[in-house]
N, C-alpha and C positions, 0 to 999 in steps of 0.2 A: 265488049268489055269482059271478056272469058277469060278468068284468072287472075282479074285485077280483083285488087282489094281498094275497094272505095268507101271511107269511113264519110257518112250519110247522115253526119250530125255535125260536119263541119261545115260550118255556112260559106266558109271562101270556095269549098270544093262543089259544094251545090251549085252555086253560082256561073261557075266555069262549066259545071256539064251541063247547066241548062240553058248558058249560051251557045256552046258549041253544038245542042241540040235547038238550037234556032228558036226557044222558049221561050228564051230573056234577052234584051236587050241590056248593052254595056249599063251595068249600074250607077247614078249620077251620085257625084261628090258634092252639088250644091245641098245648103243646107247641114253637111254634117261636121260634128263637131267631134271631141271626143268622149267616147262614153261614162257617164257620171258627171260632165258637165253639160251647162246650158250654153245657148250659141251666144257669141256675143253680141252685146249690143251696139248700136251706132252713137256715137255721143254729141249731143247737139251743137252746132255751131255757138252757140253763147258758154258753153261748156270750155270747149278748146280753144275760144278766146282765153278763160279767166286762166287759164292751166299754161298759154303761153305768158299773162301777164306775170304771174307770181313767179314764173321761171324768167322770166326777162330781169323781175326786182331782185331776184337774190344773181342775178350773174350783174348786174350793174353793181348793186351794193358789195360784192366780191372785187370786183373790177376801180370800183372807188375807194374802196383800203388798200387796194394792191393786195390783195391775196390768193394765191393761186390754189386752184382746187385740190392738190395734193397738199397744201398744209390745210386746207379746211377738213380734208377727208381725216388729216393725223389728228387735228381736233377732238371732230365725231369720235375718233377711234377713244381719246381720252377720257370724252363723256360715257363710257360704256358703249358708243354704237357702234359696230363692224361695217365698216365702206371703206373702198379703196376709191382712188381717183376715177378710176375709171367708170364704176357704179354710179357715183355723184356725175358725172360728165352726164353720163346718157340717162340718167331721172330727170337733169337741170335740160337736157336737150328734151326729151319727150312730158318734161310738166307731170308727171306721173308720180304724186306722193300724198302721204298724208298731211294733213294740218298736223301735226307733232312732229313732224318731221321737217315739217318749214320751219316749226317756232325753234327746233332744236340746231337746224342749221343757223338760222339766225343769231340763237346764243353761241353759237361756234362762232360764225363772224365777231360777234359785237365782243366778246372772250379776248378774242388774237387783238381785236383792236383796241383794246383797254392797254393790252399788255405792249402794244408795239407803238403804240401814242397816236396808231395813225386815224 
């Protein structure tokens, strides 16, 4: 290593010379996350039951006014909330939202449906 310059407080460089010095064995990825966050958790199957059900009732209830996710998203956009179709697709596809956010989609449904008689 004559005449190299190797800065000795960089952990990725450490790492690499003291595998290639037979020290350390390749470092494992299980377990990390990224730093300042906690790892995630697993979420219990009675969990992602209730997260596919409430995501199942508003795409039925969508599906029984006739309303398609891009006027529900124009909706949201009117109540103040920024979504695009696409955003609503993949929350309604993964069950991932808050309880404000269901009752808000719901008054977007029940909204359009006042207004269109259906």
């Amino acid at each position: 290593m004559a005449g190299t310059m190797v800065s000795l407080y960089n952990p990725k460089v450490l790492i690499e010379i003291r595998m290639s010095a037979g020290i350390m064995s390749e470092p494992s990825q299980e377990g990390r996350s990224k730093p300042g966050r906690k790892p995630a958790q697993r979420k219990s199957a009675e969990l992602l039951r209730y997260e596919k059900a409430v995501s199942r009732e508003l795409r039925v209830l969508m599906a029984s006014k006739k309303l398609p996710l891009k006027v529900v998203a124009g909706e949201l956009e009117k109540m103040g909330i920024r979504e695009t179709d696409k955003g609503l697709s993949a929350k309604l596809k993964k069950g991932t939202f808050s309880a404000a956010y269901y009752l808000a989609i719901k008054d977007a449904i029940d909204a359009l449906a006042d207004r269109t008689g259906t």
